[in-house]
PAVEXLUM-880616 format. One record per residue (C-alpha): x, y, z. Coordinates in nm, 3 decimals. Each point is the difference from the previous one (the first is absolute). Layout:
! residues N
+---------+---------+---------+
|       x |       y |       z |
+---------+---------+---------+
|       X |       Y |       Z |
...
+---------+---------+---------+
//
This chain:
! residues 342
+---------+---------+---------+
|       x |       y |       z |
+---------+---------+---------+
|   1.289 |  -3.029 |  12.280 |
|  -0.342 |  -0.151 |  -0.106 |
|  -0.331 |   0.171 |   0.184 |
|  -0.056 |  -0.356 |   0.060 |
|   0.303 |  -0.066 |   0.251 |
|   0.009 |   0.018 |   0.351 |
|   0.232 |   0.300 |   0.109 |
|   0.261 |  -0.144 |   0.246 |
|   0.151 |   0.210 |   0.269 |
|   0.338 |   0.029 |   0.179 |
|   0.094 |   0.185 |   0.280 |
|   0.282 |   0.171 |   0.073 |
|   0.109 |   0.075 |   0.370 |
|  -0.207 |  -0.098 |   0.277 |
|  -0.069 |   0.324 |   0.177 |
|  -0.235 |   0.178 |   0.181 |
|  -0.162 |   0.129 |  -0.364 |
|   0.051 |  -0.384 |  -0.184 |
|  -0.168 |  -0.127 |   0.283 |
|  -0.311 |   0.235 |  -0.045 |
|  -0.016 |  -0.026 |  -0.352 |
|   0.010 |  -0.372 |   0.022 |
|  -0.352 |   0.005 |   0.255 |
|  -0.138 |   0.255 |  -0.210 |
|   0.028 |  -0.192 |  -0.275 |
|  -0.069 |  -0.342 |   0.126 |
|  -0.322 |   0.093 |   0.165 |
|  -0.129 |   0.208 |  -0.290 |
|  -0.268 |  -0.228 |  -0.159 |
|  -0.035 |   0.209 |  -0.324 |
|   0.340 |   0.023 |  -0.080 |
|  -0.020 |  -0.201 |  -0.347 |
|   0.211 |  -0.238 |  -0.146 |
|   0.329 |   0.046 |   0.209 |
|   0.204 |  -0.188 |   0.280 |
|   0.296 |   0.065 |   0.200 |
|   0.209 |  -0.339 |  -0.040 |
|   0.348 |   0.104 |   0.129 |
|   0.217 |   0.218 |   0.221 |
|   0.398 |   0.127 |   0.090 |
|   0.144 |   0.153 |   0.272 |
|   0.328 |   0.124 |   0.104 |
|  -0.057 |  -0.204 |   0.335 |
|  -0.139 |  -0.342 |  -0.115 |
|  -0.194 |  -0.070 |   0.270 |
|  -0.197 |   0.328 |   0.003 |
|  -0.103 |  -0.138 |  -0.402 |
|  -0.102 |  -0.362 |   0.182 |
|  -0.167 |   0.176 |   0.302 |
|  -0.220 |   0.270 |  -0.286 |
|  -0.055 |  -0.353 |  -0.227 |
|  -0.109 |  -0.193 |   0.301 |
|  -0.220 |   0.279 |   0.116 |
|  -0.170 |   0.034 |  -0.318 |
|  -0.010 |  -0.323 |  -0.159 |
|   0.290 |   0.094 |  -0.289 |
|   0.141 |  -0.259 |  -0.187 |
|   0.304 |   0.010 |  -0.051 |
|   0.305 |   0.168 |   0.182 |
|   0.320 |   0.138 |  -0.161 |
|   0.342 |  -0.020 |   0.059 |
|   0.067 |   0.340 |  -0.140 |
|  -0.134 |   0.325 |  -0.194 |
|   0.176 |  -0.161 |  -0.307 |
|  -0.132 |  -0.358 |   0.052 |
|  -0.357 |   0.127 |  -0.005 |
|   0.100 |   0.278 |  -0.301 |
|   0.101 |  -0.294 |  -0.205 |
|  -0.288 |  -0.203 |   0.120 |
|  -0.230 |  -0.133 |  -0.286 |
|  -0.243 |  -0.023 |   0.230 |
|  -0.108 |   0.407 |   0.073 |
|  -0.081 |   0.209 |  -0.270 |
|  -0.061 |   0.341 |   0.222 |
|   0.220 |   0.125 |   0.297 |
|  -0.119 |   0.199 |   0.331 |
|   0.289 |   0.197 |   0.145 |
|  -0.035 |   0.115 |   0.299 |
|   0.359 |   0.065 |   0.087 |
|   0.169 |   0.280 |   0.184 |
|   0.053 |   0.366 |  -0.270 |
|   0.365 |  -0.105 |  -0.067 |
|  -0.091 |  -0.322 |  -0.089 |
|  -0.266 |   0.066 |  -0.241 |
|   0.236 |   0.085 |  -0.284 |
|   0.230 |  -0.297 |  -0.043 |
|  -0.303 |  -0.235 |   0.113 |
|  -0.257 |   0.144 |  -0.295 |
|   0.306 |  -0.056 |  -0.237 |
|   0.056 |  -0.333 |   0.116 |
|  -0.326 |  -0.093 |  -0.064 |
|  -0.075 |   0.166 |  -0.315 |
|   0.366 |  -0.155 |  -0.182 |
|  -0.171 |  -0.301 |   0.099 |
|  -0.351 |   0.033 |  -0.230 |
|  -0.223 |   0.049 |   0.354 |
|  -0.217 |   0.277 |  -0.026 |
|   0.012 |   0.269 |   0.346 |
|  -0.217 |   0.169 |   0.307 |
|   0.231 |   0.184 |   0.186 |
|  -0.036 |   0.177 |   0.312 |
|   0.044 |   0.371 |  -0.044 |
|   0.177 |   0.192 |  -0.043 |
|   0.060 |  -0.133 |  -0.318 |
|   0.368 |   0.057 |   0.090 |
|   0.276 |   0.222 |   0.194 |
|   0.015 |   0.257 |  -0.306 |
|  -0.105 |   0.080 |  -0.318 |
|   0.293 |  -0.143 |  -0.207 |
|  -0.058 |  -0.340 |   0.177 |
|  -0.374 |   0.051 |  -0.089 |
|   0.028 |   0.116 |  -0.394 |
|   0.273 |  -0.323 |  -0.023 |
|  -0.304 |  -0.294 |   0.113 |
|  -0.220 |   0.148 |  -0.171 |
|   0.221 |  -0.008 |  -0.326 |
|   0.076 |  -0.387 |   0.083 |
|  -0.366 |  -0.086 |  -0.007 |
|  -0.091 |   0.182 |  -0.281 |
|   0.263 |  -0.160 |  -0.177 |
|  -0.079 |  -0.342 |   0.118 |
|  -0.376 |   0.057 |  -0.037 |
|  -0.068 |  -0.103 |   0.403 |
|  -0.265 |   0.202 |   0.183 |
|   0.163 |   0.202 |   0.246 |
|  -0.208 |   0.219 |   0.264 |
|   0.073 |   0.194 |   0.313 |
|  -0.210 |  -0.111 |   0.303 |
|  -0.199 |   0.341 |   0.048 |
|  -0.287 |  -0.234 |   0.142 |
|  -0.198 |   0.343 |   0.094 |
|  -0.081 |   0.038 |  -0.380 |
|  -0.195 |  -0.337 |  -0.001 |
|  -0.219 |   0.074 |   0.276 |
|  -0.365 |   0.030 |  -0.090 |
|  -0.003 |   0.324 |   0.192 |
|   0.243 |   0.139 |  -0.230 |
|  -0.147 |  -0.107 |  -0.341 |
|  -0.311 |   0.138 |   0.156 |
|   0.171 |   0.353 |   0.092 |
|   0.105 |   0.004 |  -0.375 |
|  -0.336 |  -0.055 |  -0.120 |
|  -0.105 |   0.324 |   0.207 |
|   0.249 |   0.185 |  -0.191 |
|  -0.062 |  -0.111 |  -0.295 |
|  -0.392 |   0.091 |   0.064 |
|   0.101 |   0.341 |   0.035 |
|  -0.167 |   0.005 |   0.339 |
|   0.294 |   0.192 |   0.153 |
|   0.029 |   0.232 |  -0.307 |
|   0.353 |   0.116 |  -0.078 |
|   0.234 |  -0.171 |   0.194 |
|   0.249 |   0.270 |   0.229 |
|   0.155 |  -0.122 |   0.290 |
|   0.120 |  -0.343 |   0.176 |
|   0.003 |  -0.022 |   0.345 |
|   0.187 |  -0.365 |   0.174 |
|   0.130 |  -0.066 |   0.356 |
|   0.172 |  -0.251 |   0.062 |
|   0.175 |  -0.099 |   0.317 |
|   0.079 |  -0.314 |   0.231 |
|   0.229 |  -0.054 |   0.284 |
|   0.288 |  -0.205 |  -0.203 |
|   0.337 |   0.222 |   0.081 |
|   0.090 |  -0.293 |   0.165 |
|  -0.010 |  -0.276 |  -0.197 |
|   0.344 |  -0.131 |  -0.165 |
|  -0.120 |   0.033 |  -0.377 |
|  -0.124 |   0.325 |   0.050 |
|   0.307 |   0.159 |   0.188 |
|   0.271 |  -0.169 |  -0.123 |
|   0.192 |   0.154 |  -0.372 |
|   0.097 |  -0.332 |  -0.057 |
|  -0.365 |  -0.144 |  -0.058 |
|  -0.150 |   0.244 |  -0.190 |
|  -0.120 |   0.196 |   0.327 |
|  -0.220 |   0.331 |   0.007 |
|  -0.366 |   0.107 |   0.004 |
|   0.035 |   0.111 |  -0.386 |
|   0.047 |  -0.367 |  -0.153 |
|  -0.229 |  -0.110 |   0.269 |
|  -0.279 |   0.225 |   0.053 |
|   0.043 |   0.221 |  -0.236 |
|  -0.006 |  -0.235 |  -0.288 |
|  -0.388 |   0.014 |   0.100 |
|  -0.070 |   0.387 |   0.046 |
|   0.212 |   0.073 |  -0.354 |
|  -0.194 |  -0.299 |  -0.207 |
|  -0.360 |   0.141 |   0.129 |
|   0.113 |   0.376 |  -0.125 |
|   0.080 |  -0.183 |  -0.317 |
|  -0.296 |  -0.215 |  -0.030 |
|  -0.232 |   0.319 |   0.041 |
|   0.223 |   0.221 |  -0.209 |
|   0.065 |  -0.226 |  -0.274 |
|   0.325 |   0.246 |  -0.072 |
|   0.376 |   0.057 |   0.095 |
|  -0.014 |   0.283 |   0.225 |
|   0.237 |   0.288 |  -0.119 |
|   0.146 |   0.128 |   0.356 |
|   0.055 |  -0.238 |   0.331 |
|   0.068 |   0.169 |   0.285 |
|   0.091 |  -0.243 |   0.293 |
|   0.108 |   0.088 |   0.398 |
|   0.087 |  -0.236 |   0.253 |
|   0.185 |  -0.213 |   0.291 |
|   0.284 |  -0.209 |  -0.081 |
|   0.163 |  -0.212 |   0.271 |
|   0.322 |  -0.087 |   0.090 |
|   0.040 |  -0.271 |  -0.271 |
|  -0.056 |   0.228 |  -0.262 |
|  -0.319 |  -0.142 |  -0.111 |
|  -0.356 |   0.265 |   0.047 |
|  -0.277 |  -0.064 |   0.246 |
|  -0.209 |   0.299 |  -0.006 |
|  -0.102 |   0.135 |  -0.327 |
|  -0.268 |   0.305 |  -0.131 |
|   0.037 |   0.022 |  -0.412 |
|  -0.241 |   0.248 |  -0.153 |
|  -0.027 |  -0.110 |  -0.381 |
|  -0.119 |   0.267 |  -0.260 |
|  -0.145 |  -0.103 |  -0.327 |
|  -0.154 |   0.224 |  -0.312 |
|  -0.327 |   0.172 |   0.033 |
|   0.059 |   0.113 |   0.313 |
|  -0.034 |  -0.394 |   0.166 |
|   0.186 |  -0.075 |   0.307 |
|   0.086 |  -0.270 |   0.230 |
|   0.102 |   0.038 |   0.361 |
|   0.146 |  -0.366 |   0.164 |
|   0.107 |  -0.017 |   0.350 |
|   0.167 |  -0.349 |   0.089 |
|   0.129 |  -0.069 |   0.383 |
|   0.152 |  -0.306 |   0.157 |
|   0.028 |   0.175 |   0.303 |
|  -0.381 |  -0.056 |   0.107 |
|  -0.362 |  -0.062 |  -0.129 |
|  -0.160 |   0.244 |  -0.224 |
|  -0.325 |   0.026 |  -0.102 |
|   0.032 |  -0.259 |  -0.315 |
|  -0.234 |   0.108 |  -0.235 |
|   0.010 |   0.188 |  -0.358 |
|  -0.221 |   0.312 |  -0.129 |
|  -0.081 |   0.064 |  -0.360 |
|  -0.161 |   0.358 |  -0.020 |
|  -0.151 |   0.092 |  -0.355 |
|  -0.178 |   0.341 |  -0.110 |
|  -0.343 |  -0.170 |   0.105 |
|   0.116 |  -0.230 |   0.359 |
|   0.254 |  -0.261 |   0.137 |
|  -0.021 |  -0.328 |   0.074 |
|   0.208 |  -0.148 |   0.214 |
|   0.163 |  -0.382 |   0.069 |
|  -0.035 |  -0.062 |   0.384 |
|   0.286 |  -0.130 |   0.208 |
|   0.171 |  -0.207 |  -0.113 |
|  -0.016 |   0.164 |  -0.315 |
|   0.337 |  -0.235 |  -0.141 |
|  -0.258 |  -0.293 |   0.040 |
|  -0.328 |   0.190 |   0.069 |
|  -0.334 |  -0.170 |   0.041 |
|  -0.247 |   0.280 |   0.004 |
|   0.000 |   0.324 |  -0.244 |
|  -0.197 |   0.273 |   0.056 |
|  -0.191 |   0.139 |  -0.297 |
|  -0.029 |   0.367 |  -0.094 |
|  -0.350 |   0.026 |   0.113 |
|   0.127 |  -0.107 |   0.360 |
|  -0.113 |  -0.382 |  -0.086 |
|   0.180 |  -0.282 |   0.167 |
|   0.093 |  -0.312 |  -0.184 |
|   0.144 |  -0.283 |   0.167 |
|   0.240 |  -0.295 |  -0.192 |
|   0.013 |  -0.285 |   0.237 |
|   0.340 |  -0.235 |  -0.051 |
|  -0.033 |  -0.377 |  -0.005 |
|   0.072 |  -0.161 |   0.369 |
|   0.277 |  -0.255 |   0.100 |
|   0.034 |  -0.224 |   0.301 |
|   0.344 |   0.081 |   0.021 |
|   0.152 |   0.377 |   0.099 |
|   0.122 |   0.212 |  -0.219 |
|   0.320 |   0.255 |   0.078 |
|  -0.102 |   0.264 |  -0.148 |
|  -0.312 |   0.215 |   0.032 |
|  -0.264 |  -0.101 |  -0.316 |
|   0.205 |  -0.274 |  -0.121 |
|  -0.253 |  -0.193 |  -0.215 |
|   0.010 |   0.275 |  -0.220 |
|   0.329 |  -0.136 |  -0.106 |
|  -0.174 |  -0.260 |  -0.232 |
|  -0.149 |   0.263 |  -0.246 |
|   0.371 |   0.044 |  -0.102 |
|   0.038 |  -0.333 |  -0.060 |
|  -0.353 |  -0.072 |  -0.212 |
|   0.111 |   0.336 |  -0.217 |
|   0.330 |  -0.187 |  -0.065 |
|  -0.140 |  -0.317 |  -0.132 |
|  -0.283 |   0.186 |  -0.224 |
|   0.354 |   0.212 |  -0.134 |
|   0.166 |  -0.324 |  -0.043 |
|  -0.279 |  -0.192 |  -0.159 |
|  -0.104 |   0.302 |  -0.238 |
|   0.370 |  -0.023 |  -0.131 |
|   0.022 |   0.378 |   0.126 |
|   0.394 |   0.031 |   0.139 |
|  -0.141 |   0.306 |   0.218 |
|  -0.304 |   0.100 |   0.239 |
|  -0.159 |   0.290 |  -0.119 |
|  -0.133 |   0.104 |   0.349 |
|   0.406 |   0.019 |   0.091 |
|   0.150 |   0.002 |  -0.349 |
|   0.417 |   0.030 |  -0.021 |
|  -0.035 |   0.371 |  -0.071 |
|  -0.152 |   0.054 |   0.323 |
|   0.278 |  -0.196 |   0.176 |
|   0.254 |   0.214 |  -0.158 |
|  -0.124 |   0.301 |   0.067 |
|  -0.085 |  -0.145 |   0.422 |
|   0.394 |  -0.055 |   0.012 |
|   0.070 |   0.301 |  -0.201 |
|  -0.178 |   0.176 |   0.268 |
|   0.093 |  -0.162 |   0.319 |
|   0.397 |   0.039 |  -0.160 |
|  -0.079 |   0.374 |   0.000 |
|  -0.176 |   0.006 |   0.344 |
|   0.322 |  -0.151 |   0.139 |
|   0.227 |   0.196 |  -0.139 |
|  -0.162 |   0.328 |   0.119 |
|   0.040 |  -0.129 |   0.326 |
|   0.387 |  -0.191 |  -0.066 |
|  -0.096 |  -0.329 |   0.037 |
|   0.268 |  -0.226 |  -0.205 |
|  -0.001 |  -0.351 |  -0.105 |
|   0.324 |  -0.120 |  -0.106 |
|  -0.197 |  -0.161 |  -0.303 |
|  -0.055 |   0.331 |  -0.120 |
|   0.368 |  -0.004 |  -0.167 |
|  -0.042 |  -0.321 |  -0.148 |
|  -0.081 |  -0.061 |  -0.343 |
|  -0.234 |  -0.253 |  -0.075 |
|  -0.103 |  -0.183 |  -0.356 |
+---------+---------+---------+
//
């Protein structure tokens, strides 16, 4: 696609998260050359009721009406885990070029099989790890790469929220447990500090009656004597945030540190990244953020590059390599994980 071109969005599901990444979008004013101009839905009238909401144009009949759609060049999905597999696919067979939710997928064969597909059909393809796009964490990088903290040695994330009871999170059948959930943030912070495949994961935890984990701890251990220690609940609130100690400090992303507004500096400095403000609520805590995804996915696109480097496909491999062993230390099983895939 020409840098000339307006990018043109569609939308898939109309969720809690599709509905927050639609405001954040909408209402960011330096969001460049990029519109949302259609959505599908399972339930059609949850599609009219988002379009309506949000002033989209058009409304499809199905996932494959808007896939084959001329009229969408990128596609947002927002879908439930199991669904993210055939939906990327779908999308992807079809030329469109995909943001989808993470975890990228259920498993790592799933994974390593879209990321093949758009390689091969030369479509940009990245995993919605919005945390990466946040200002406060290009600005924690910088730090590092300052050498502020010194040698990097240890990793230090909490994160917890009350969601044992909600039906994707419980249930084997969606794609339940803290890990894919949570933990998806805890392991891609270690990873983003680290820069490096840890050589021993050691994971403990709670698994309920469906099979599926809700309490995890995973200490991660990595060369030069560099280790990671993640605790991830959906029992009850933690205290969200994440540590980076180095030979000379830490600094530290405050609660929420997933979507964190404020970082605090080695020398004890505070530094505060306000989000962008909508007249409409959002779902989910520090929403707005979601748009930095979306303006890193049409610089990608309009650059010709088929990946992000801030979440590159190597780094999604190696977040579902990881999460695959972190549930099987603790026996949780997804039928997919016997399937073959492309």
């Amino acid at each position: 696609m020409s840098s000339q071109m307006t990018l043109r969005w569609g939308i898939v599901t109309a969720g809690k998260i599709s509905h927050d990444f639609v405001n954040a979008f909408n209402t960011c004013t330096n969001r460049g050359d990029q519109v949302i101009v259609g959505v599908a839905a399972r339930n059609k009238d949850k599609a009219a009721e988002l379009a309506k909401l949000y002033g989209i144009e058009k409304v499809f009949d199905s996932y494959q009406a808007l896939a084959e759609s001329k009229d969408i060049d990128v596609a947002y999905i927002g879908s439930l885990n199991p669904d993210h597999y055939p939906l990327t696919k779908l999308f992807l067979e079809n030329g469109k070029h995909v943001l989808c939710e993470k975890p990228l997928c259920l498993n790592y064969k799933q994974a390593e099989s879209l990321i093949k597909l758009a390689e091969s059909k030369k479509l940009f393809l990245m995993e919605a790890v919005w945390s990466r796009f946040f200002p406060a964490y290009i600005a924690l990088e910088e730090q590092i790469k300052s050498g502020k903290l010194g040698d990097l040695k240890y990793v230090e994330v909490n994160f917890g929220v009350p969601i044992a009871g909600v039906e994707r999170v419980w249930k084997k059948e969606f794609g339940g447990g803290v890990i894919l959930d949570l933990g998806v943030y805890v392991l891609q912070l270690a990873q983003y500090v680290f820069k490096d495949e840890p050589r021993k994961v050691i994971a403990n935890g709670e698994v309920n009656e469906e099979g599926v984990d809700m309490v995890n701890t995973i200490v991660m251990e990595y060369n030069n004597d560099r280790r990671a220690v993640l605790n991830v609940s959906g029992k009850f609130r933690l205290w969200n945030k994440a540590t980076v100690y180095g030979t000379k400090g830490r600094i530290t992303l405050e609660d929420p540190f997933h979507c964190p507004t404020t970082l605090v500096h080695v020398n004890g400095d505070v530094e505060k990244f306000p989000l962008h403000k909508s007249p409409i609520d959002y779902n989910f805590e520090n929403s707005a953020g979601l748009v930095y995804q979306a303006i890193e996915t049409a610089r990608c696109i309009k650059e010709g590059l088929l990946e992000s480097p801030r979440m590159p496909h190597k780094e999604s491999l190696l977040l579902a390599k990881l999460e695959e062993t972190v549930r099987k230390q603790l026996g949780v099983h997804f039928e997919v994980d016997e399937m073959e895939f492309p």
